[in-house]
C-alpha positions in Angstrom: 0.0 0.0 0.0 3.0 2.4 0.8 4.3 1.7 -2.5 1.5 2.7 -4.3 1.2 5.6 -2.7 4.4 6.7 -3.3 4.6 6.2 -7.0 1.2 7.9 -7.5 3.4 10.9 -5.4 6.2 10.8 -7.9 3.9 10.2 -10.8 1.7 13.2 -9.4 4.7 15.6 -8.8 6.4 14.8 -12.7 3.2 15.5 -14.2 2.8 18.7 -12.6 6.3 19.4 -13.4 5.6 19.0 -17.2 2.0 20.5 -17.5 4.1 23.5 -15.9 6.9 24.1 -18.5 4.9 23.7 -21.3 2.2 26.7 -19.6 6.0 28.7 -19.3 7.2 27.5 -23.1 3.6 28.0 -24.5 3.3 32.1 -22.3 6.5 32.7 -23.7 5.4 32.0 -27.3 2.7 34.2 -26.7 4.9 37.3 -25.6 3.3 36.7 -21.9 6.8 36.5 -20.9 10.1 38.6 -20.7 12.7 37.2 -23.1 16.1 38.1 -23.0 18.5 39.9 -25.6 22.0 40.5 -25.7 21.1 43.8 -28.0 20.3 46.4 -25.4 20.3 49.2 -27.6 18.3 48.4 -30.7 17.0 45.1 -32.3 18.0 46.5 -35.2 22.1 45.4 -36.4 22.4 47.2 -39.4 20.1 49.9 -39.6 19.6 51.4 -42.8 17.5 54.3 -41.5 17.3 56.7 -38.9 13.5 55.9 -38.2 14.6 51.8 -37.5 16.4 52.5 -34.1 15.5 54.5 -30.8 18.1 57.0 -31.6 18.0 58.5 -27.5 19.2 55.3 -26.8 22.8 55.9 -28.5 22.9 59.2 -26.5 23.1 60.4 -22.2 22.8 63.9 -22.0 23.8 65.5 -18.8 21.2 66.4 -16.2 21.9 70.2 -16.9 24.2 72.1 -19.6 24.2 75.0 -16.9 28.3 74.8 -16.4 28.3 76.1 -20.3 29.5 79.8 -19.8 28.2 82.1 -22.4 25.8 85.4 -20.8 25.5 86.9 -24.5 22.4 87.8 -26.0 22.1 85.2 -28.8 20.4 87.8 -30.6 22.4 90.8 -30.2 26.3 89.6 -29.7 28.8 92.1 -29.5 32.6 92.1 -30.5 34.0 91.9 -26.6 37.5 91.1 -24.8 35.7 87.7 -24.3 35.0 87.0 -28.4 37.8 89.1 -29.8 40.1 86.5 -30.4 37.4 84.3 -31.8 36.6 86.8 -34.3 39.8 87.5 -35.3 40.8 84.3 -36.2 38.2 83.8 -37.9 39.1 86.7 -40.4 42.4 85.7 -40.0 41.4 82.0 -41.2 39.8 83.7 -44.8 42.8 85.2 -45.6 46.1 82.6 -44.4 47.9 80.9 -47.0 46.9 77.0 -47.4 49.5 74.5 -47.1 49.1 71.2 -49.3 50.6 68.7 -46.3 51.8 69.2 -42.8 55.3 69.9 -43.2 57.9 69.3 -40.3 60.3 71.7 -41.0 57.6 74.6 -40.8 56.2 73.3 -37.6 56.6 76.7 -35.7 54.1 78.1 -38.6 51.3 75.9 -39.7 47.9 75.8 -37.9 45.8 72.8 -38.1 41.9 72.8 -38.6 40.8 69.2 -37.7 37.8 67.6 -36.3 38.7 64.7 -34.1 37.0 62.1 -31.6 38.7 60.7 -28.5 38.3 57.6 -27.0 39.1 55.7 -23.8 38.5 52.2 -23.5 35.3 52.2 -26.3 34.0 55.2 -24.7 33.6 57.8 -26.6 35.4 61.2 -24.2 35.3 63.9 -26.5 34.4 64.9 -30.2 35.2 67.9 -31.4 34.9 70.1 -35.0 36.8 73.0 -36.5 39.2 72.9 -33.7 42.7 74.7 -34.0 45.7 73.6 -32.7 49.6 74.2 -33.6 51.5 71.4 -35.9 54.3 71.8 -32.9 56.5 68.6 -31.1 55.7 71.2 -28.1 52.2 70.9 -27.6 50.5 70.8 -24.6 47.2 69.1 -26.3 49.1 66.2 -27.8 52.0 63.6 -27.2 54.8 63.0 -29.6 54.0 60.2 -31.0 50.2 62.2 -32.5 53.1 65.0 -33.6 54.9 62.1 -35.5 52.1 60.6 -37.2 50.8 64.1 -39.0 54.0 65.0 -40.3 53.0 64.8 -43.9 49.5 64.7 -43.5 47.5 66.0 -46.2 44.2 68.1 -45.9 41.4 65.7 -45.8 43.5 62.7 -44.4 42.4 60.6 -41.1 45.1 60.1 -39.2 44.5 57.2 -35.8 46.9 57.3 -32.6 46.5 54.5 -30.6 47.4 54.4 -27.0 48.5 58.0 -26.7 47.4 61.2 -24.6 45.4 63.9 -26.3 44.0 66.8 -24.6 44.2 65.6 -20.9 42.7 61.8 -21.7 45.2 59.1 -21.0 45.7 56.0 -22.2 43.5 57.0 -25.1 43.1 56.4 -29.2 42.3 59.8 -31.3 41.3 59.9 -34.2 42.3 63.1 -36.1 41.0 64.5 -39.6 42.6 67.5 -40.8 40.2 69.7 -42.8 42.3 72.9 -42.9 46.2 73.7 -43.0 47.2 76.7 -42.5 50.4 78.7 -43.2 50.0 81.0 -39.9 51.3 80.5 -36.4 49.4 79.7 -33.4 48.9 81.4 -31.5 49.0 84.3 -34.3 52.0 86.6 -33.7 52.7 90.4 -33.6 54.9 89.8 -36.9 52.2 87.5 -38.7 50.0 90.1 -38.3 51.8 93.2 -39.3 53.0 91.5 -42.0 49.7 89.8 -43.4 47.1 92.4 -42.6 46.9 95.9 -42.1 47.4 96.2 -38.2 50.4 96.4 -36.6 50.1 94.0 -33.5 47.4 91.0 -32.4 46.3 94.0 -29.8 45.8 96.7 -33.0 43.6 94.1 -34.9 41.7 93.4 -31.6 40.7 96.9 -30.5 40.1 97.4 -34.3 37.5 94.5 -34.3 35.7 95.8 -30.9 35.7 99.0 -32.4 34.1 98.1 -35.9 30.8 100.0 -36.9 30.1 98.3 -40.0 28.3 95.1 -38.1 30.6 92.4 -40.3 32.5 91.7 -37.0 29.2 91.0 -35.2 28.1 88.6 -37.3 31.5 87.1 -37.4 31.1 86.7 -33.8 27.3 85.4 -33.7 28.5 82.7 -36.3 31.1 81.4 -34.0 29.4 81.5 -30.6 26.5 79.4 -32.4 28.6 76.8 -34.3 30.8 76.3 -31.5 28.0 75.9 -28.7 26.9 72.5 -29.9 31.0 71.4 -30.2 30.7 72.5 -26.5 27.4 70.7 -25.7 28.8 67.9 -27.1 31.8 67.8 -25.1 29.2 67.1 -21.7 27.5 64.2 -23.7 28.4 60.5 -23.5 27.8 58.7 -26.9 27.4 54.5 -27.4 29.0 53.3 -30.6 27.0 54.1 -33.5 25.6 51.8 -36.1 28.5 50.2 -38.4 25.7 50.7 -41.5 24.3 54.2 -40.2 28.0 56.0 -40.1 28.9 54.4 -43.8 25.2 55.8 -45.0 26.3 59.2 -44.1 29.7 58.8 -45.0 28.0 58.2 -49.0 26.2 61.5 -48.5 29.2 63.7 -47.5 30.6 62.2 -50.5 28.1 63.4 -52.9 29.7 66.8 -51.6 33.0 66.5 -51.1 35.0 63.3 -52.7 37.1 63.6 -50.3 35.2 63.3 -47.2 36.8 60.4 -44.7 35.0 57.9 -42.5 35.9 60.2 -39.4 33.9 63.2 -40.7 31.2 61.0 -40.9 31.2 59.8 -37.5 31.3 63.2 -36.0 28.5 64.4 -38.4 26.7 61.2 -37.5 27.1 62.0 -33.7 25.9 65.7 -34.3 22.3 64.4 -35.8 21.8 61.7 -32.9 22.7 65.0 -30.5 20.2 66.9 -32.5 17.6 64.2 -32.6 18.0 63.9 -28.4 17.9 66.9 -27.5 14.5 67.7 -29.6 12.9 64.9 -28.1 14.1 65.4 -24.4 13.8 69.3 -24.4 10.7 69.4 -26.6 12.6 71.7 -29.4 10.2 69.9 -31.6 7.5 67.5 -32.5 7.0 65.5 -35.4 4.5 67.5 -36.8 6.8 70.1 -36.8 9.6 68.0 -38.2 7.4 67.3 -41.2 6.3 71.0 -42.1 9.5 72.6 -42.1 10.7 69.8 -44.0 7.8 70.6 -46.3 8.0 74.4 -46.6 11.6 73.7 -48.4 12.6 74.6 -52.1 11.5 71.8 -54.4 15.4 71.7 -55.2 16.6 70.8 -51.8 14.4 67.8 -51.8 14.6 66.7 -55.6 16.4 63.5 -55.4 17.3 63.0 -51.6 17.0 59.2 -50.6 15.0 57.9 -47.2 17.6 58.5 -45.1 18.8 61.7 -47.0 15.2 63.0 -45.7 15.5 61.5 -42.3 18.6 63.4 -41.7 17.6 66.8 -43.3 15.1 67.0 -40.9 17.1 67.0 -37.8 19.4 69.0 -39.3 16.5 71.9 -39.9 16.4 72.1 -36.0 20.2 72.5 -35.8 19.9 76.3 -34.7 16.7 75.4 -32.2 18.6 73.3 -30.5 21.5 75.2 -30.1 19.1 78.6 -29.2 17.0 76.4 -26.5 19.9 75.0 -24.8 21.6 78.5 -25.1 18.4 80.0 -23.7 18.5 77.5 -20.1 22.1 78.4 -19.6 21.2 82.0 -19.9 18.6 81.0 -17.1 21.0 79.1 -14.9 24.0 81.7 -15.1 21.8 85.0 -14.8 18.8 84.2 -12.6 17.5 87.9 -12.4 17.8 88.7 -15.8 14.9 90.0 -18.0 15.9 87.5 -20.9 15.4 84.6 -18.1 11.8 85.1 -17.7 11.7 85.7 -21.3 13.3 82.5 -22.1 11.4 80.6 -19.9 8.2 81.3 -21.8 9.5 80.0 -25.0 7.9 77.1 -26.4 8.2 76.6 -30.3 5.5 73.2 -30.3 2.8 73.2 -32.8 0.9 70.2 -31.0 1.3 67.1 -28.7 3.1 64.6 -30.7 6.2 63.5 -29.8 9.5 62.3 -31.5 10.1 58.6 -30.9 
């Protein structure tokens, strides 16, 4: 009698067992369940298309972008001792002889334009564009073994430094593309400017700028603080790696422009539209409603021809200055809490209706 009683136990106790995995295997086929992925960023591995991937998910903006210094009225931006220089260059830039290849033996006179990304064990640290530095086995931004590898460099070339210091990250790889090489010192000199321009000392040129009535200077300067704000915002934002597929789909549209555009200008523009695209959606720049209509409103020979994810990315890029003036406007709020343009700022709100970007 025992016996049978414990063989109906165990017979009991297996069948429950099995009536219980298949109810687990059958919920799970039915999406009642959680199943894991290894992806944790998108389902999608190579992405044609913008609209295929969450694109917040490649990008971690910082809580605030209040530790960005910049009181000016975006607006109304004067030539000052705080944007002189900026300005000045910037004329200075137009004018400079162009080198065709970084050239050692002039290394106390060529200034490099490159855009560059740094990165520190698959992290991305910094990314930066248009950013001017001395060709010099002096530097204080580079080690010499990043001075080494762009002797001979040629303007559009990528040069990659593994395992190097750049710009205060250790233990780093950089990856530098040099868009501009100029004849000029840098810092500019008292002799390069008496004689390449019509002033006789970096001061002369300065006061001359800060004294200019004709406007040019102050547009000059708007310009620069705009294009260099979202280089700065940038800076405060962590990246994940980007789509193999995505960064060689906007490497073939830089190329329609410039044959000579390298992989590296295509990550950093890449990074620049999934910056874009974040901050419209977590600052609610814009919705997609409004995405669409400016889109629309455009010349029927901007759009002529574009692919999918030509179109995808034109939109963002529309917003490029909306981003960069509603960011611009909260650090105006965080920096100068009494101001008149705070309370101004603070009633801004550019959104057309209640859909959001996804």
């Amino acid at each position: 009698m025992v016996k049978k009683i414990v063989v109906f136990l165990c017979f009991f106790a297996g069948a429950t067992c099995f009536i219980s995995a298949g109810l687990y295997i059958n919920r799970q086929n039915a999406g009642l369940e959680p199943q894991k992925t290894e992806e944790t960023v998108s389902k999608v591995k190579s992405p044609e298309l913008l609209s295929e991937i969450d694109m917040t998910s490649y990008v971690s903006l910082p809580e605030s972008f209040s530790d960005i210094d910049i009181t000016e009225d975006l607006d109304n931006i004067e030539v000052t001792d705080d944007n002189v220089q900026d300005v000045m260059y910037e004329q200075l830039d137009k004018t400079a002889d162009r080198l065709g290849s970084v050239q050692s033996a002039s290394r106390d006179n060529i200034t490099l334009i490159v855009d560059y990304t740094v990165t520190q064990k698959g992290k991305v640290k910094e990314v930066k564009s248009n950013f001017k530095m001395a060709y010099s086995d002096n530097s204080k931004i580079y080690s010499d073994d990043v001075y080494t590898a762009l002797n001979n460099a040629k303007k559009g070339d990528t040069v990659r430094v593994t395992d190097t210091t750049f710009n205060g990250v250790e233990d780093a790889s950089v990856d530098i593309t040099i868009s501009d090489i100029l004849n000029m010192p840098y810092p500019v000199t008292d002799d390069y400017i008496q004689n390449n321009t019509e002033y006789d000392s970096v001061h002369d040129m300065c006061s001359a700028l800060k004294n200019d009535a004709s406007g040019e200077a102050k547009e000059i300067a708007r310009e620069h603080t705009i294009n260099s704000l979202i280089d700065t915002m940038m800076e405060q934002t962590t990246f994940i790696q980007l789509p193999e597929s995505l960064i060689q789909r906007e490497l073939e549209v830089l190329q329609k422009d410039d044959p000579n555009a390298t992989y590296e200008q295509a990550k950093h523009s890449l990074y620049k539209i999934f910056f874009i695209a974040s901050v419209i959606k977590n600052d609610g720049v814009a919705t997609k409603t409004d995405l669409e209509k400016r889109y629309e409103k455009l010349d029927k020979s901007e759009k002529e021809g574009l692919s999918k994810y030509e179109i995808e990315r034109k939109k963002y890029l529309l917003f490029e200055e909306d981003v960069v003036t509603s960011i611009y406007k909260k650090v105006q709020i965080n920096s100068q809490e009494s101001s008149t343009s705070s309370s101004d700022a603070a009633e801004n709100d550019n959104t057309e209706d209640d859909n959001s970007i996804e």
